[in-house]
N, C-alpha and C positions, 0 to 999 in steps of 0.2 A: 596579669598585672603588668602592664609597663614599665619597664626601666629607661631612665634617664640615662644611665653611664652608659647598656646596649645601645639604643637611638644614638646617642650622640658617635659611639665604636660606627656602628653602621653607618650612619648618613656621613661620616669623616670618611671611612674608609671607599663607600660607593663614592664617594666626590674622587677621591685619590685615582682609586679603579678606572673612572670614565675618564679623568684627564691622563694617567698612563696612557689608557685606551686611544684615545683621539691625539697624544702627542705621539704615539708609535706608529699612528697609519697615517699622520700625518710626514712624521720622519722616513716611513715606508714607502711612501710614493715620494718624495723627495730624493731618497736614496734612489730609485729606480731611475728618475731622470738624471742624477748626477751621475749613474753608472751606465748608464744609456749613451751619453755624450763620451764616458771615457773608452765604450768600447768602440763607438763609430774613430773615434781620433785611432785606438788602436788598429783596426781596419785600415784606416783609412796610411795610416803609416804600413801598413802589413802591403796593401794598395802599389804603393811606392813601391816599395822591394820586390815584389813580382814583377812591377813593370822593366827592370834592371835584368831578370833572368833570363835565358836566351831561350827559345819558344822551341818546344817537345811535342811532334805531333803523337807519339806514342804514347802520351799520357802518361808517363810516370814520373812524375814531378811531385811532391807532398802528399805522396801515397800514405803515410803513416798521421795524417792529419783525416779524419774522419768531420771533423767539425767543420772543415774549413771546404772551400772549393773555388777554382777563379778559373776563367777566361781569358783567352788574349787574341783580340782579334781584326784584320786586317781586311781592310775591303772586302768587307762578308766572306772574308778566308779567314778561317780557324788555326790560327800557329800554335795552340799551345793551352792544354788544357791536364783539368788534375783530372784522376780515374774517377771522381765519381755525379761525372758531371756527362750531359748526352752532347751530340755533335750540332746543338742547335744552341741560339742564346739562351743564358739563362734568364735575362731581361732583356728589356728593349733596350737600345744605344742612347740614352740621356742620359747624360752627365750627374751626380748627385745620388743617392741615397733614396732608400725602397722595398719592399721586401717581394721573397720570390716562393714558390712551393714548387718542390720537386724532391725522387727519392723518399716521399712520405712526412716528409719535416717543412716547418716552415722557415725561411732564412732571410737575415739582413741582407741584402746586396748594397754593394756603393760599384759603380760606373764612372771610372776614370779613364778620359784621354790622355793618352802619350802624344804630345807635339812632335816632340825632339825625334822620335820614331816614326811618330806617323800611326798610330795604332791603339786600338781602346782594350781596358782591361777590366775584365771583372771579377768580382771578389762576393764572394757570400760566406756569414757564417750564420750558424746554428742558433736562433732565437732562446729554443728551449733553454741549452745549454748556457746560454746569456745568463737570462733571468735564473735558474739554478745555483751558478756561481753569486749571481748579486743576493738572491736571499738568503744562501748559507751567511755573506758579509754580513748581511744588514739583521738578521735572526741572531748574529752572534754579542751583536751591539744591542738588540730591544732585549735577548733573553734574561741578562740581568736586573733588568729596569721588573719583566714580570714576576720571575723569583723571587724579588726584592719585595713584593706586597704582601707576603705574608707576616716578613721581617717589622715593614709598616703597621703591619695590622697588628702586631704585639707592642712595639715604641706606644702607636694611639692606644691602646687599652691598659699601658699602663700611665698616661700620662693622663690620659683623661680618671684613671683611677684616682691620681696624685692630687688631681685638681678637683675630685669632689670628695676626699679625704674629710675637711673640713665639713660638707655639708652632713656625712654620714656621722661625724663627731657629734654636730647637732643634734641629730636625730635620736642618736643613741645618749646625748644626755634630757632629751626631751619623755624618751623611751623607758631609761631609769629612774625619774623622777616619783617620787612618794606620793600618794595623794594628797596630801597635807604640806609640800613643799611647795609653797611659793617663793621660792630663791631667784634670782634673777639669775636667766640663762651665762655662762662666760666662756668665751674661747683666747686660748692663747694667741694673740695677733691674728686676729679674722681678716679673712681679705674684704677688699674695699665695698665689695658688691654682698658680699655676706651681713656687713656691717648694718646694713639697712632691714635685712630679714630678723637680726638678731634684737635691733631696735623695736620691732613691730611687737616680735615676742613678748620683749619684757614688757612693754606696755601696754599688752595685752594680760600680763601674769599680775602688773602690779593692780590695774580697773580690776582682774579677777579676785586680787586679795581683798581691796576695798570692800567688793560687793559683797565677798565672802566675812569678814569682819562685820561691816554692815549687820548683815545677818545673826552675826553669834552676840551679836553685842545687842543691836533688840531684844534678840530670844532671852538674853542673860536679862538685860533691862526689868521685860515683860514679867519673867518667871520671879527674880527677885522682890518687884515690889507690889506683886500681885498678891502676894503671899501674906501679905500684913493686912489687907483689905478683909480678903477670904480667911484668915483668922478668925478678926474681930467677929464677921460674919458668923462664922460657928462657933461660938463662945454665947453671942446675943442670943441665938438658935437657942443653945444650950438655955442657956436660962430660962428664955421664954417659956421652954417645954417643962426644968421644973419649979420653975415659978410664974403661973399665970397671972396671977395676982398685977406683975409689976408690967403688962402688955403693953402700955403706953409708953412708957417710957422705953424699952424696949426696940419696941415698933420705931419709935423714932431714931433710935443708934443703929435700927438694922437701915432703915431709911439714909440717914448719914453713912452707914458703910457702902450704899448701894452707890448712891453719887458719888463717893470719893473714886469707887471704883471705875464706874464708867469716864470722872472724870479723866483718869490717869490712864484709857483705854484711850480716850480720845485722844491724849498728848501724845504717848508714845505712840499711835498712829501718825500723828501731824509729823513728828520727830522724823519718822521713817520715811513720809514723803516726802519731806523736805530737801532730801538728800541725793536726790536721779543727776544723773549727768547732765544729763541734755535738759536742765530744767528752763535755761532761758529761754526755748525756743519755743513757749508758747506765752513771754512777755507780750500785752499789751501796754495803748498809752494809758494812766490812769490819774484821776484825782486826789492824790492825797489828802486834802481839805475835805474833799465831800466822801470820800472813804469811812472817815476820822468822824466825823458828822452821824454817819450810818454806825457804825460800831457802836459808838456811845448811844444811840438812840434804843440799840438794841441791849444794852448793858445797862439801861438810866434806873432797874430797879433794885439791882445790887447795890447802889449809891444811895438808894431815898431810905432803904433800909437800913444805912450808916448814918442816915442825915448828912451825908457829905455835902459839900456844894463843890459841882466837877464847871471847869469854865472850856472853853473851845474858843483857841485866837491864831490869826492870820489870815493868811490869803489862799485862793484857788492855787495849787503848786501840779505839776505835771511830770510824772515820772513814769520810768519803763519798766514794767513788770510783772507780777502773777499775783491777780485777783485773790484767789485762796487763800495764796501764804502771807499776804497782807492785812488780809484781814486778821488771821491768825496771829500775828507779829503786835498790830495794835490791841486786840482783843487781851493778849499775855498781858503787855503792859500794863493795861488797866486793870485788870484781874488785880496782876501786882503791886500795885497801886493801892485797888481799892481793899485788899488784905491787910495791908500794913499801915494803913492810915487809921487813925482812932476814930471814932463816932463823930459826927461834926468837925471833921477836918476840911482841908481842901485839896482837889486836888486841878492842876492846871495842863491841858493839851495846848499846843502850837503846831503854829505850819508857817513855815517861812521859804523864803526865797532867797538865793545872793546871786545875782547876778552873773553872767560870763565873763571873767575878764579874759583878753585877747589872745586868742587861740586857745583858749579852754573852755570848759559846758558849764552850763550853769549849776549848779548844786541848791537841793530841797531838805529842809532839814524838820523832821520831826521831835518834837520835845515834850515828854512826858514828866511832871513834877510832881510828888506830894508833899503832906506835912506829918508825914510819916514816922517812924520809930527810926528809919536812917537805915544806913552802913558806916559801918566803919572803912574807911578807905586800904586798911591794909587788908581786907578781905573783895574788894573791890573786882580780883583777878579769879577771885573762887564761885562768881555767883553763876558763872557761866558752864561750871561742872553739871553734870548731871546728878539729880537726885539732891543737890548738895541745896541744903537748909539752915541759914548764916543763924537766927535767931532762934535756937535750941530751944530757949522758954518758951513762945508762942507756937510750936511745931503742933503740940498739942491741942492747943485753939483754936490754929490758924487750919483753914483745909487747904491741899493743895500733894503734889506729891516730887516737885523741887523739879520740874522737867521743865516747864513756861520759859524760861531765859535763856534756855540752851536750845530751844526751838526756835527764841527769837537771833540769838547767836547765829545759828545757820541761815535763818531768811537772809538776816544782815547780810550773809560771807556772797550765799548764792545770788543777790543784788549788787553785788561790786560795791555796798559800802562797808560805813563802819557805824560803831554804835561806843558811846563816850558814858560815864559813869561819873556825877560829881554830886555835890550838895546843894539844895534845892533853893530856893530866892526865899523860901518860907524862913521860921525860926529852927525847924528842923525838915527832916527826909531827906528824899532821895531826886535827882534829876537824870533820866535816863532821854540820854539823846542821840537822835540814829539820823545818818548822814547820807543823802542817794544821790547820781547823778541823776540832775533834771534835764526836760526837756523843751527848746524852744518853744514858746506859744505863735 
């Protein structure tokens, strides 16, 4: 398993590591030439001061110097040399700086003429010995810098501990949460980059509560008002089995319970679909007009069996939106409509248009009206409840199972409009009018 807070110790620390590394060897040959010039200056000064001594051909001049060795010498006459140097040069007679090997070791030489005498001098010292001296120096100045990384490597592993504190708080309140907790994640002053993770969450917990609610509230829906259907159902059962006699009639309530049931299978399916997130995304353009035209054509025998007379007015109108739940949306209203109007009522459909005014879209408005039994306006806010059935008295007569207007409620919402609620041009009912943005022709 991977860790974040290791990778980041590691790739912090190997960064650290390699730049020590490359600023020490970079320091390290640096030091080397800066120590390199100060030993030739010292030489070269040491250079001088032999040329000042008065020439030993016996050799015993800086006998107690092992490092060091020089020459002094006059028209390929040897005046003056240290013991551990042979009776020949140690280099050739150029002026300048060189190295020489002899006695086993290798050595700087520098080759200085004496004018003022008349005489060249030379001088070698000990390389090894050089460089020895220079990297005790310069080992004494990088050895803190390496020591120092382990020091680093604790500072980073606890700072980078510090600095994903916060995301481990997350986790561990992600970690403890209930299964039935949909609380919204919170942290005491989250940092600025957390701030966006913490955002994603909750709105990912709150879509999850929806969906989750969604769910309990169909189930409860479904279970609840299923249950009066499949009553009726086994009770009619009941009877029929022991009273054969009354089969017709009978037959026909079990008939009625059968549709009331499917229909209320159907709603609360519609209800459920109704309700996906991403529902606009499979908006088409559509005809409103000629929708409205099809619905009714398909519904004209529910009304001839009221003797209603149903009228159909306006123009072609053009909106954005889902086939299905439009159909279903008009389909309710008429339903609604055609229940609550008496025998030989009326009931009237529209489709209108208002034009765009500047800088805004044009708006389509549907209007369904009958001469219905009504609302009363202060229940106007309640029809849109679920299950909720305003006219108590007809609950009985009427079929239906009070879901129709809270399915057209959501098409409304999931279309970006609205849907208005007033009293009808007739001498009584209802006018239900639902408002969409339209579409340029």
């Amino acid at each position: 398993m991977r860790s974040t807070r290791v990778f980041l110790i590691v790739a912090i620390l190997a960064t650290l590591t390699l730049f020590n590394f490359l600023a020490a060897l970079q320091g390290y040959n640096s030091s080397l030439k800066e120590a390199e010039k100060l030993f030739d200056n010292q030489l070269l000064d040491t250079t001088k001061l032999i040329s000042n001594l008065r020439p030993n051909k016996d050799k015993n001049s800086l006998t107690h110097l092992d490092d060091m060795a020089y020459q002094i010498w006059r028209h390929n006459e040897l005046l003056g040399a240290s013991n551990n140097v042979q009776d020949k040069p140690i280099t050739d007679l150029h002026p300048g700086f060189g190295y020489a090997n002899f006695n086993g070791y290798r050595w700087r030489t520098l080759v200085y003429f004496d004018a003022i005498q008349d005489r060249w001098i030379i001088t070698a010292e000990r390389t090894d010995l050089r460089f020895s001296l220079a990297e005790n120096v310069i080992i004494k100045a990088v050895l803190p810098i390496l020591l120092g990384i382990p020091l680093i490597g604790f500072l980073i592993w606890f700072i980078v501990s510090q600095g994903l504190k916060p995301l481990k708080d997350l986790s561990d309140q992600l970690k403890n949460k209930q299964v039935h907790d949909l609380s919204p994640i919170e942290l005491p002053d989250p940092q600025k980059e957390l701030e966006h993770v913490i955002y994603s969450i909750n709105s990912l917990i709150t879509r999850l509560g929806t969906a989750l609610e969604r769910e309990k509230r169909f189930t409860a829906d479904a279970a609840h008002e299923l249950r009066t259907p499949i009553s009726a159902l086994k009770v009619q059962l009941h009877n029929l089995k022991n009273d054969p006699t009354s089969g017709e009639e009978t037959f026909l309530q079990l008939q009625s319970g059968v549709e009331r049931m499917q229909h209320l299978v159907e709603q609360l399916l519609s209800l459920y679909r109704s309700i996906p997130s991403e529902f606009s995304n499979n908006f088409t353009p559509i005809n409103l007009y000629q929708l409205a035209q099809e619905v009714i054509a398909e519904q004209h025998l529910s009304f001839e069996q009221k003797h209603q007379s149903l009228e159909l007015a306006g123009t072609e109108s053009l909106i954005n939106g889902d086939l299905f739940s439009l159909q279903t949306l008009i389909q309710n209203l008429l339903s609604n409509a055609n229940k609550y109007t008496p025998n030989n009522g009326s009931i009237k459909v529209s489709v209108s248009n208002q034009p765009a005014q500047l800088g805004d879209t044009p708006k389509v408005y549907l209007k369904i009206e009958d001469s219905g039994i009504g609302i009363d306006p202060t229940d106007y806010h309640k029809v849109y409840e679920r299950f909720q059935r305003l006219n108590k008295k007809d609950v009985a007569a009427t079929p239906g199972c009070g879901l129709g207007l809270t399915i057209v409620s959501h098409i409304v919402e999931l279309h970006g409009g609205s849907i208005h609620i007033s009293p009808s041009s007739f001498s009584s009912g209802t006018t239900f009018t639902v408002l969409f943005n339209g579409l340029n022709k």
